[in-house]
DSSP file (Angstrom, degrees, kcal/mol; ACC not computed):
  #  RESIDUE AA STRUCTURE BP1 BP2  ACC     N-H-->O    O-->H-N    N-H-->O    O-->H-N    TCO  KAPPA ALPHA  PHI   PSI    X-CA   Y-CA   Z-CA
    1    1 A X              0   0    0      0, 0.0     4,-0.2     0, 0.0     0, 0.0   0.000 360.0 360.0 360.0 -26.9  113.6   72.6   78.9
    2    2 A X    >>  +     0   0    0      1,-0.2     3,-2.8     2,-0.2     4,-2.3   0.976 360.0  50.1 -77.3 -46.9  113.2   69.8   76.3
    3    3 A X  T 34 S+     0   0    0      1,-0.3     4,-0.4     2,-0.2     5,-0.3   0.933 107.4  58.3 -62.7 -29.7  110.7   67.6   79.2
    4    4 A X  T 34 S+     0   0    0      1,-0.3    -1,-0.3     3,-0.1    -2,-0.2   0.669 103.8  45.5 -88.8   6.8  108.7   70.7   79.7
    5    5 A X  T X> S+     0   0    0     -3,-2.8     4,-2.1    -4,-0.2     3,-1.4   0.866 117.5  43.3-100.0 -47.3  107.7   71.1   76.1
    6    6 A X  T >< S+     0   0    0     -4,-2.3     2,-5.7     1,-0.2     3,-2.9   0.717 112.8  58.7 -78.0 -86.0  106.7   67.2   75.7
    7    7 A X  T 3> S+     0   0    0     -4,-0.4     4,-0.8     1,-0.3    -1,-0.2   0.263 106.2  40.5 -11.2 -31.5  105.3   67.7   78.8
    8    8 A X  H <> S+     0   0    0     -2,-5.7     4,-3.9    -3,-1.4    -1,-0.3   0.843 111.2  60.4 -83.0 -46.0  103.1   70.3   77.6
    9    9 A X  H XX>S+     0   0    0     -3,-2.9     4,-1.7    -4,-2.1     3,-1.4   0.959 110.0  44.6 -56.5 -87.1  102.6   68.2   74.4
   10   10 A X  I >>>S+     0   0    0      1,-0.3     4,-3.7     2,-0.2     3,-2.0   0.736 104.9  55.7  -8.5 -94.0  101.2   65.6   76.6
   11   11 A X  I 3X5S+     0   0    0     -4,-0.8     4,-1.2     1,-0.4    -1,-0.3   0.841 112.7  44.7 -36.4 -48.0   99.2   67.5   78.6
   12   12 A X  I <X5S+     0   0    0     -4,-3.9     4,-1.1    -3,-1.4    -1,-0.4   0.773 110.3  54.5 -91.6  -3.3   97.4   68.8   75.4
   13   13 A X  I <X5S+     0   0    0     -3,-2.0     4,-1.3    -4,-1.7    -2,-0.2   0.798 107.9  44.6  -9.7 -74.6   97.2   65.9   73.9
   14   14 A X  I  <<S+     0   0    0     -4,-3.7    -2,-0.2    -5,-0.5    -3,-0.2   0.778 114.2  53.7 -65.1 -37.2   95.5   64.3   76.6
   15   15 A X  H >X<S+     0   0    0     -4,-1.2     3,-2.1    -5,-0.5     4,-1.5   0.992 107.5  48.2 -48.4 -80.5   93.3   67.5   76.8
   16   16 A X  H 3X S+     0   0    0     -4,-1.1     4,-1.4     1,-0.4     5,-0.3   0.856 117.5  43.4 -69.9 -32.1   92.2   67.4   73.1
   17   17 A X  H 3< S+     0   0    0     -4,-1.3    -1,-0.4     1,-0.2    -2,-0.2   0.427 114.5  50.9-103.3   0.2   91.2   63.1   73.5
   18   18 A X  H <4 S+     0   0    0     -3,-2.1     4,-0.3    -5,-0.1    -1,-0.2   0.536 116.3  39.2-104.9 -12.7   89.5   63.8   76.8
   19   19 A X  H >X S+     0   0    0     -4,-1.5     3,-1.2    -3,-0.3     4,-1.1   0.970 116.7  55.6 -79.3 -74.7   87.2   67.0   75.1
   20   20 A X  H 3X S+     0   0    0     -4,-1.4     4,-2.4     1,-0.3     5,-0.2   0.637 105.3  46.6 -35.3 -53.5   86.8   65.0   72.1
   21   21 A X  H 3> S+     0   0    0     -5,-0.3     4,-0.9     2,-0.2    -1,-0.3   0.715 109.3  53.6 -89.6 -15.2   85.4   62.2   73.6
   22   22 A X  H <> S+     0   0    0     -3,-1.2     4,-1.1    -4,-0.3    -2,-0.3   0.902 109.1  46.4 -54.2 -51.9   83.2   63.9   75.6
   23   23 A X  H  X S+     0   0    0     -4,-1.1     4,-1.2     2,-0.2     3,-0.5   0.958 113.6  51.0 -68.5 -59.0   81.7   65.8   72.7
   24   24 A X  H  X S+     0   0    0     -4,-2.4     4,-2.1     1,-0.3     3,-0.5   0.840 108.8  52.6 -73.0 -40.3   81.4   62.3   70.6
   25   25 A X  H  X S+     0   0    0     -4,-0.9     4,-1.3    -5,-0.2    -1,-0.3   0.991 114.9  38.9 -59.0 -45.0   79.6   60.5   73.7
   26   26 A X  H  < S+     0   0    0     -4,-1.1     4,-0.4    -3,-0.5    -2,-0.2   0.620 115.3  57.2 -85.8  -3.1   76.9   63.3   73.9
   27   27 A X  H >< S+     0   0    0     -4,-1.2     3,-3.2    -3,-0.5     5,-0.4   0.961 108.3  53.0 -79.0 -82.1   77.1   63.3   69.6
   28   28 A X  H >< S+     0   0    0     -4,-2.1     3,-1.6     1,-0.3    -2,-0.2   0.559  89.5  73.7   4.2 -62.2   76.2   59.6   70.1
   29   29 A X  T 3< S+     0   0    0     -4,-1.3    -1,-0.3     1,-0.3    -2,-0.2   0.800  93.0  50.0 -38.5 -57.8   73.6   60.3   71.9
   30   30 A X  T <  S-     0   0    0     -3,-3.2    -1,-0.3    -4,-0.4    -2,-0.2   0.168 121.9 -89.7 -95.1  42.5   71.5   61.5   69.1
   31   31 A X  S <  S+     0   0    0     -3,-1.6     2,-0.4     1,-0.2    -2,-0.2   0.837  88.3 135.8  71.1  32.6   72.0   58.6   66.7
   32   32 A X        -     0   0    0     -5,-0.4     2,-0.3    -8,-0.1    -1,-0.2  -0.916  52.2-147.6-127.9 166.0   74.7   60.1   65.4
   33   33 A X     >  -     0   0    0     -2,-0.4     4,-1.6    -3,-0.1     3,-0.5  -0.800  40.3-110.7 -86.1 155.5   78.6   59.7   64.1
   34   34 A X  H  > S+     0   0    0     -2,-0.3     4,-1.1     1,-0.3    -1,-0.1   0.563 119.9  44.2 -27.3 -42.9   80.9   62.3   64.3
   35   35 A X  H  > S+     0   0    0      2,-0.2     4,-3.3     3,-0.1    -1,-0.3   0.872 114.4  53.0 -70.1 -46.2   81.1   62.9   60.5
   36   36 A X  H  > S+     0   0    0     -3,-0.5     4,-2.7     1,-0.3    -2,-0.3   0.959 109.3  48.2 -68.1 -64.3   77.3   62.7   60.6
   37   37 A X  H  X S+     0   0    0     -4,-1.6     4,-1.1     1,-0.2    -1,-0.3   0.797 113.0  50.1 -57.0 -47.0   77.3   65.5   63.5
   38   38 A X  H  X S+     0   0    0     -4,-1.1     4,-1.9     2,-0.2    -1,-0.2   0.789 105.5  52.3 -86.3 -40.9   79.6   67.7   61.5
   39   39 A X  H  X S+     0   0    0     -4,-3.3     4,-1.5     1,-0.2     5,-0.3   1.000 116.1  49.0 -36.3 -70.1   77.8   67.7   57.9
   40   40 A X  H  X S+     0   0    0     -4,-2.7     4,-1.8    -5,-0.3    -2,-0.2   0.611 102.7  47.3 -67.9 -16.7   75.2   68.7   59.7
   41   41 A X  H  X>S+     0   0    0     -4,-1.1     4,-2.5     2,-0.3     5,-0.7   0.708 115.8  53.0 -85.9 -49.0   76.2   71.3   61.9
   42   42 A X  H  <5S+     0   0    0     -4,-1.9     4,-0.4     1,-0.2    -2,-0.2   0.938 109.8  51.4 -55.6 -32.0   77.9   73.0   58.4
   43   43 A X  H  X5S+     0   0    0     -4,-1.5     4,-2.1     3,-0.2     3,-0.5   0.962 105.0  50.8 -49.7 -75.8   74.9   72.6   57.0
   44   44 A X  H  <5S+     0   0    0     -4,-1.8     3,-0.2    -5,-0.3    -3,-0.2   0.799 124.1  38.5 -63.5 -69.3   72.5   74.5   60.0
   45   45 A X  T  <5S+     0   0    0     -4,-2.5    -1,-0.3     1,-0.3    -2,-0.2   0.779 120.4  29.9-122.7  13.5   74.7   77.0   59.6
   46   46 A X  T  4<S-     0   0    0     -5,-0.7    -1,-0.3    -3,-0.5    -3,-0.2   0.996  94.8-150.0 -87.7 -45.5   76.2   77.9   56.2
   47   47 A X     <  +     0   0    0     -4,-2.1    45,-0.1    -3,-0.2    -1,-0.1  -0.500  63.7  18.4  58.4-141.1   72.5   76.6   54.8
   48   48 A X  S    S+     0   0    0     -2,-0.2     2,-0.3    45,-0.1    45,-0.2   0.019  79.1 172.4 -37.8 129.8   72.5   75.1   51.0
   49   49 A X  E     -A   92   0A   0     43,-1.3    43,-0.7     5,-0.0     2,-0.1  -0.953  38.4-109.8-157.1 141.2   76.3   74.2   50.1
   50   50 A X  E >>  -A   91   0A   0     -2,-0.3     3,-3.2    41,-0.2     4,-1.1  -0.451  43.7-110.4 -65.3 149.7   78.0   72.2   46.9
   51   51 A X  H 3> S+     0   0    0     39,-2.2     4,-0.9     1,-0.3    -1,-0.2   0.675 116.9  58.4 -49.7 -21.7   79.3   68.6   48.4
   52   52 A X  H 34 S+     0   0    0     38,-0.4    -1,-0.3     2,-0.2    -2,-0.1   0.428 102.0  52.6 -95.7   3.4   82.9   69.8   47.9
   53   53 A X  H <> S+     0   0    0     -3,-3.2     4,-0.8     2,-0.1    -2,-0.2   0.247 108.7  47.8-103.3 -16.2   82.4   72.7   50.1
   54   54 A X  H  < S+     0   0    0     -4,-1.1    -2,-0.2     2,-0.1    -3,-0.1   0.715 113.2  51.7-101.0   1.1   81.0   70.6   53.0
   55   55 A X  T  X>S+     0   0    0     -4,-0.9     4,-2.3     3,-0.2     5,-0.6   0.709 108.2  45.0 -73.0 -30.6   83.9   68.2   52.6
   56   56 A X  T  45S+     0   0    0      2,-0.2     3,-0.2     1,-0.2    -2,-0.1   0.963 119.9  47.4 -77.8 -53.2   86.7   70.7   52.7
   57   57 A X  T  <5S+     0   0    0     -4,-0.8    -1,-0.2     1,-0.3    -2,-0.1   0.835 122.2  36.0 -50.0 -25.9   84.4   72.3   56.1
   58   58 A X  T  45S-     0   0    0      2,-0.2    -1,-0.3    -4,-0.1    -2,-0.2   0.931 107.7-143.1 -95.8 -35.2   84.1   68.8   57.5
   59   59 A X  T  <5 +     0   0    0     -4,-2.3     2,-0.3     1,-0.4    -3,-0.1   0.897  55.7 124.8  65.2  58.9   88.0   67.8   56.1
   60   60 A X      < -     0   0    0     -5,-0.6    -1,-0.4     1,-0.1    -2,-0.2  -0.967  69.4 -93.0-138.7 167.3   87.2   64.3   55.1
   61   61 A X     >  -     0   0    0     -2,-0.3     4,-1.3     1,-0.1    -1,-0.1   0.068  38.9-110.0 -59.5-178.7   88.0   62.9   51.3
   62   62 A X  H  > S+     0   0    0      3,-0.2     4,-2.6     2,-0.2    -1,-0.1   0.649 117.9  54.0 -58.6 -57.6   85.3   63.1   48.9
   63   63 A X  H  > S+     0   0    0      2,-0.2     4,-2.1     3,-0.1    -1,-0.1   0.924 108.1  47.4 -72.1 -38.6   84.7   59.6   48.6
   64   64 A X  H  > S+     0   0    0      2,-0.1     4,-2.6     1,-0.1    -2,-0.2   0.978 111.8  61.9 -64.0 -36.1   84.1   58.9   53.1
   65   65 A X  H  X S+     0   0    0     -4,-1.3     4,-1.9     2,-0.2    -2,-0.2   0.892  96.7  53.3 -51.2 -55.6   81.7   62.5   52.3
   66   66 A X  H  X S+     0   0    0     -4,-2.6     4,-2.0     1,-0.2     5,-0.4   0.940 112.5  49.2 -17.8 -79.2   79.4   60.2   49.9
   67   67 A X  H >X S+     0   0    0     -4,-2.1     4,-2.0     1,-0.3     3,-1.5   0.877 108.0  45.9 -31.2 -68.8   79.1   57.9   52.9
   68   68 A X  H 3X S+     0   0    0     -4,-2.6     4,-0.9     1,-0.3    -1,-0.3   0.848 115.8  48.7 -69.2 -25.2   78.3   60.2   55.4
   69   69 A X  H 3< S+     0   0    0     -4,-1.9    -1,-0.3    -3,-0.3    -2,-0.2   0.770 107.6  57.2 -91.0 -15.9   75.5   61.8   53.1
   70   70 A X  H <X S+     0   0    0     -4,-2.0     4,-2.0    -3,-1.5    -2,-0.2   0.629 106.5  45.6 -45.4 -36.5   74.3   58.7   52.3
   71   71 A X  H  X S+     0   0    0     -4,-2.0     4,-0.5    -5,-0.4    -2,-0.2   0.664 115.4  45.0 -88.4 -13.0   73.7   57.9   55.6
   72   72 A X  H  < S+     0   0    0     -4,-0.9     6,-1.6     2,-0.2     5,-0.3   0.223 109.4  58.8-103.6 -17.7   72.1   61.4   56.4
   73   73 A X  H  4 S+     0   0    0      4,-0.2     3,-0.4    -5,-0.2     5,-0.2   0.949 108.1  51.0 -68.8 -69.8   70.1   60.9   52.9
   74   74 A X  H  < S+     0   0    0     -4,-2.0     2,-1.4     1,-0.4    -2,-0.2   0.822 105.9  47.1 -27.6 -66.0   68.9   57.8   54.8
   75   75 A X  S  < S-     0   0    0     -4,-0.5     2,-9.0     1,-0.1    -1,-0.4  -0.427 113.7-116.7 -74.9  66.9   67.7   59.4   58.2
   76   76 A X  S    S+     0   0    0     -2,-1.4    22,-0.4    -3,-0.4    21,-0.3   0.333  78.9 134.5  55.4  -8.3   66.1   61.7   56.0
   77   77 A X  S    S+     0   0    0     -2,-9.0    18,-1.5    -5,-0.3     2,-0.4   0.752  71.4  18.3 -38.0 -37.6   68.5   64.8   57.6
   78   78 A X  E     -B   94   0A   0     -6,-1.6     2,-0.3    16,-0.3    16,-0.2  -0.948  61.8-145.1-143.7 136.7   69.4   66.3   53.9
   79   79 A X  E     -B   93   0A   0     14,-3.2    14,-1.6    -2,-0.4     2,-0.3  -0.899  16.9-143.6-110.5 166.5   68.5   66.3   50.4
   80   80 A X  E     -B   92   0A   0     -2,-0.3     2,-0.3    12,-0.2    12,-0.2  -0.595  12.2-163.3-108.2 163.1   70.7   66.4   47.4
   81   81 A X  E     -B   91   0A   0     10,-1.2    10,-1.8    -2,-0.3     2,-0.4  -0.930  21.1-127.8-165.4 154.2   70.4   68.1   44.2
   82   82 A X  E     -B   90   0A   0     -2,-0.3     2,-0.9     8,-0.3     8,-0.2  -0.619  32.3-116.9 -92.0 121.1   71.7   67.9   41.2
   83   83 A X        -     0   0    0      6,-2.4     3,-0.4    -2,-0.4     4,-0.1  -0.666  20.0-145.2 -69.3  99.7   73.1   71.5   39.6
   84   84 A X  S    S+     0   0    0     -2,-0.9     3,-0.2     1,-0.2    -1,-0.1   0.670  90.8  29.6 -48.3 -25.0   71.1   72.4   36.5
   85   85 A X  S    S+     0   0    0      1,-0.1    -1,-0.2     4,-0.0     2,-0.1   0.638 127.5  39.9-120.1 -29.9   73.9   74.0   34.4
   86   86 A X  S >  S-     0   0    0     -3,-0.4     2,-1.2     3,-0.1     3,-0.5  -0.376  72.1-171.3-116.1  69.1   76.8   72.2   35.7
   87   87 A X  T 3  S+     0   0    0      1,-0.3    -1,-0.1    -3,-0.2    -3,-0.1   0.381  80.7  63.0 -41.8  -9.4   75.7   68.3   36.2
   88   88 A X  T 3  S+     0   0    0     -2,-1.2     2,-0.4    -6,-0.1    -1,-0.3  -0.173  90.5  85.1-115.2  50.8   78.7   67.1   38.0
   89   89 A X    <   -     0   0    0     -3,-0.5    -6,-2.4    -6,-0.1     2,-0.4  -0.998  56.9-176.7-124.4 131.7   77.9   69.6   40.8
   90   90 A X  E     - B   0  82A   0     -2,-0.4   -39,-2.2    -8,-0.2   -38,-0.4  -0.998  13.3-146.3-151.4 144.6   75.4   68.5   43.6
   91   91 A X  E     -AB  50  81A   0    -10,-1.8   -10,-1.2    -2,-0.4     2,-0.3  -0.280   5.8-151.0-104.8 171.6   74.3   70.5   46.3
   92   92 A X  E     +AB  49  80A   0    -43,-0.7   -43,-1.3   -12,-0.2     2,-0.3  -0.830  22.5 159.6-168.7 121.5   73.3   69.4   50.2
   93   93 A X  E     - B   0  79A   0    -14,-1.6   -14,-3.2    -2,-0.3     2,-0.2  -0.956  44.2 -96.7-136.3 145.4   70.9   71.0   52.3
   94   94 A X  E     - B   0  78A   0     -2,-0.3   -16,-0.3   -16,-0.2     5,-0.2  -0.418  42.3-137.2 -73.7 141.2   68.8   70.1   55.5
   95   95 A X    >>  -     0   0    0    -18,-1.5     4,-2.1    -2,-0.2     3,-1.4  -0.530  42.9 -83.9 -86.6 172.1   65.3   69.0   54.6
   96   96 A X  H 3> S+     0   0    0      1,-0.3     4,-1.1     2,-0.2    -1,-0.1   0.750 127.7  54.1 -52.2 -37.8   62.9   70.2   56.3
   97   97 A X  H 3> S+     0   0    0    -21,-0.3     4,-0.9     2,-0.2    -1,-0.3   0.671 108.8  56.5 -78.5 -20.7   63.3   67.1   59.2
   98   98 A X  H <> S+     0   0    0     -3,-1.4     4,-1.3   -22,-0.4    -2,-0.2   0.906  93.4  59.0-102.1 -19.6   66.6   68.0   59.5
   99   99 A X  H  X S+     0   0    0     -4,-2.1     4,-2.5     2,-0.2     5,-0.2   0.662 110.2  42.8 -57.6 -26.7   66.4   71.1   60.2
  100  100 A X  H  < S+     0   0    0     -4,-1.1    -2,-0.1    -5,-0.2    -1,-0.1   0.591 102.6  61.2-117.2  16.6   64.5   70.6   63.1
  101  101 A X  H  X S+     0   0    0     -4,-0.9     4,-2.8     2,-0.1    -2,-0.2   0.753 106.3  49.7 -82.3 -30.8   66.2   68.0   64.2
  102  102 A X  H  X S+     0   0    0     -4,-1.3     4,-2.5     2,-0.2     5,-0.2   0.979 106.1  61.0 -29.1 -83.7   69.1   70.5   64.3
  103  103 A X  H  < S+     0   0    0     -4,-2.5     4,-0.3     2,-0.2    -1,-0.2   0.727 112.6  35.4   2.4 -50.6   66.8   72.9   66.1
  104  104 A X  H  > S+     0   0    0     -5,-0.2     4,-0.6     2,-0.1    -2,-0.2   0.954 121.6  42.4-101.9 -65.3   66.4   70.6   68.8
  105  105 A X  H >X S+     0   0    0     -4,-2.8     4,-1.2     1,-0.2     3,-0.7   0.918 105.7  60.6 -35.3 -76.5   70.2   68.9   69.0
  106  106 A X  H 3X S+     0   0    0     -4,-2.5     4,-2.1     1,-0.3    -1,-0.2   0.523 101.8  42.0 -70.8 -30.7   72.3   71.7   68.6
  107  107 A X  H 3> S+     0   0    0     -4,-0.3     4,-4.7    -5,-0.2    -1,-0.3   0.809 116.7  50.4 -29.8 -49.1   71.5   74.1   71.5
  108  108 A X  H XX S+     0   0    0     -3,-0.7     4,-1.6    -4,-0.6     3,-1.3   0.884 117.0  46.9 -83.9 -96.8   71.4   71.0   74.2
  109  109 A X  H >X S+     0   0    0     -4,-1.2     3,-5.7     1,-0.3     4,-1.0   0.497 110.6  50.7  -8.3 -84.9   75.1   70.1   72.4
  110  110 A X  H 3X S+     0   0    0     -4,-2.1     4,-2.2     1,-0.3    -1,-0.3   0.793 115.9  39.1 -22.4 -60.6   76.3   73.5   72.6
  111  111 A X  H <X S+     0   0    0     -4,-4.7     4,-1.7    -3,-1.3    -1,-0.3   0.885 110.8  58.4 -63.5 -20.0   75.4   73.7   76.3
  112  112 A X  H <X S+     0   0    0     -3,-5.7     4,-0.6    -4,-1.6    -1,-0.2   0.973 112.3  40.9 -72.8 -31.1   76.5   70.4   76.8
  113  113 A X  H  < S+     0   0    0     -4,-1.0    -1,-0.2    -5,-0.2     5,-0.2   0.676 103.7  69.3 -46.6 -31.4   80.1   71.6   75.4
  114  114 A X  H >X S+     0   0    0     -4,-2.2     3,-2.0    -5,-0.4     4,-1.6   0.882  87.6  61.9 -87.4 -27.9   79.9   74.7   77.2
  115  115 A X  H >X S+     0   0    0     -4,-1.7     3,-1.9     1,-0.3     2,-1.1   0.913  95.2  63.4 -32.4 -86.4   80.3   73.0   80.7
  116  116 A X  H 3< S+     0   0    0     -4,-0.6    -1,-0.3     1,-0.3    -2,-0.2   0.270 119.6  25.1 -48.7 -13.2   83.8   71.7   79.7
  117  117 A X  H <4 S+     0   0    0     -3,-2.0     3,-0.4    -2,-1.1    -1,-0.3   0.383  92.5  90.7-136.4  -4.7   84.9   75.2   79.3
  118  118 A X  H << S+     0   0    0     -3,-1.9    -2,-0.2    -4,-1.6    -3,-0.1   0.817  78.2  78.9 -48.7 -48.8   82.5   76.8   81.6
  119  119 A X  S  < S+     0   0    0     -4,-1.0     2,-0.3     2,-0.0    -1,-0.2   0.959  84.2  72.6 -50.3 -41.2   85.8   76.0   84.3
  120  120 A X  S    S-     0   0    0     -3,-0.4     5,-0.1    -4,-0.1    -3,-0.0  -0.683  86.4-121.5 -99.5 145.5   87.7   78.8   83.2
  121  121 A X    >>  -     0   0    0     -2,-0.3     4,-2.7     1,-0.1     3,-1.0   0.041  39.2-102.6 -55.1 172.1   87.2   82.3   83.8
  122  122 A X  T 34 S+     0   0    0      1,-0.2     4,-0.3     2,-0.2     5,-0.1   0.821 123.3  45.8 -73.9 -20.2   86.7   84.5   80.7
  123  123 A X  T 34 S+     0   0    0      2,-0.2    -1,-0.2     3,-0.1     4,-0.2   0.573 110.6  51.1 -95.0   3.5   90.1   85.8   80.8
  124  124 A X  T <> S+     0   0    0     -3,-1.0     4,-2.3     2,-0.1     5,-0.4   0.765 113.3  50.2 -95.7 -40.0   91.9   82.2   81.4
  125  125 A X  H  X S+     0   0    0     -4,-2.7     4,-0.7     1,-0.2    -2,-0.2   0.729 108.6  48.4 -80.5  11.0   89.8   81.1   78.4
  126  126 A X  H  > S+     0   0    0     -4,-0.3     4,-1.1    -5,-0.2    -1,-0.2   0.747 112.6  56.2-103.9  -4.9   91.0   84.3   75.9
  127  127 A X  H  > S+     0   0    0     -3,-0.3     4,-0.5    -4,-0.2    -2,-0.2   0.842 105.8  45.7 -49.9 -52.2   94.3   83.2   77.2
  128  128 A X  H  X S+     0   0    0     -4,-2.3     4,-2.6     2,-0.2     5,-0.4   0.761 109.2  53.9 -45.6 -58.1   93.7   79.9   76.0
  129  129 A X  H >X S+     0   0    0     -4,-0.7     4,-3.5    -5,-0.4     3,-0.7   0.979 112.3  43.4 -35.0 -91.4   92.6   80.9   72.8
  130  130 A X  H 3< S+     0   0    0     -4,-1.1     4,-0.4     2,-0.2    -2,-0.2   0.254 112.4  53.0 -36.7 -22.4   95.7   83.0   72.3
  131  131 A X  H 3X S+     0   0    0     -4,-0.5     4,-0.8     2,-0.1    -1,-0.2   0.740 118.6  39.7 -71.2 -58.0   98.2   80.1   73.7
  132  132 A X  H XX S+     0   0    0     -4,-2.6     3,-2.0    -3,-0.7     4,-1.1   1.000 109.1  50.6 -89.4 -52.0   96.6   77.7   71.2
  133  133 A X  H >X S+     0   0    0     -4,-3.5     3,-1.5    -5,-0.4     4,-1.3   0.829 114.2  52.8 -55.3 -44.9   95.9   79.7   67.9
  134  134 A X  H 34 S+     0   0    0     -4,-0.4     4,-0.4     2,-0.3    -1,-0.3   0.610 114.0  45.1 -55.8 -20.1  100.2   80.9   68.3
  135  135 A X  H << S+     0   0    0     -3,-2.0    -1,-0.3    -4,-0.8    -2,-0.2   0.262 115.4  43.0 -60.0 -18.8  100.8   77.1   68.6
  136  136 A X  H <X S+     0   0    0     -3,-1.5     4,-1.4    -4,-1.1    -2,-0.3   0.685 115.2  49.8 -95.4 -37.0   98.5   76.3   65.6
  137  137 A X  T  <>S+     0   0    0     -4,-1.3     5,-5.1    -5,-0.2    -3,-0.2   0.737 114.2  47.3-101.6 -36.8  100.0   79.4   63.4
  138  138 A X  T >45S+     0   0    0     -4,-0.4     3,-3.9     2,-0.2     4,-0.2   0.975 115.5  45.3 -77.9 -76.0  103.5   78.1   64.1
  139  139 A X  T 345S+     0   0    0      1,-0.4    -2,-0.2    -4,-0.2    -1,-0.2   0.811 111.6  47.3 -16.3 -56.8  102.7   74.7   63.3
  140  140 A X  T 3<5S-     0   0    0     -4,-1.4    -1,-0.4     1,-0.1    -2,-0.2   0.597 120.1-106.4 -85.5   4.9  101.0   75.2   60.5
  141  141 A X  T < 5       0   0    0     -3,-3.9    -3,-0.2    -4,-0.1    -2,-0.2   0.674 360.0 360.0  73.5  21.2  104.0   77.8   59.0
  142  142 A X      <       0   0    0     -5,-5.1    -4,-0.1    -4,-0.2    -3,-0.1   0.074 360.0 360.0 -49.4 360.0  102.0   80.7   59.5
């Protein structure tokens, strides 16, 4: 009983780093990093959000989020702003080029993502679903 559990563990392991790197090659693709992809994507769709609310969404520290919003300041993807009434609050939103760079990237992602699950019927993937979130609930002490 014990091999069939790491067995399993394996086998989703190997599963999550072979998805993962799929989605990060076709992320690539558009000049982007992984952090980069995931700002933005919180962004397109929550819209306007304080920097400590796209860090907990993206679930990197504070200080790598500065980076990655630097670098998205840079391509011109987001603006900041500055909170009028509380100054050590700053907001991050897509400008107007980043939204439609969004526009354009995220559909083409999505579909490219949706191949990779596109294999299973709809009831093997609400199986899947249901397999992994009781294996995430337990994990996490849920």
């Amino acid at each position: 009983m014990e091999q069939d559990s790491l067995k399993t563990m394996r086998i989703l392991f190997r599963a999550h780093q072979a998805v993962e790197t799929y989605a990060k090659k076709d992320i690539l693709s558009y000049g982007l990093t992984l952090n980069e992809f995931t700002a933005l994507e919180v962004l397109y769709h929550k819209g306007k959000l304080p920097v400590q609310s796209v860090c907990d969404a993206v679930l990197i520290p504070n200080s790598s989020m500065t980076y990655v919003l630097d670098k998205l300041e840079v391509k011109k993807l987001i603006t900041r702003t500055q909170d009028k009434l509380d100054k050590r609050t700053y907001y991050v939103e897509l400008s107007e080029n980043g939204l439609n760079f969004s526009n354009e990237i995220f559909p083409k992602h999505y579909e490219h993502m949706r191949k990779v699950f596109d294999i299973l019927s709809t009831n093997e993937q609400e199986s899947l679903n249901q397999l992994l979130k009781k294996i995430g609930y337990f994990a996490k002490g849920d």
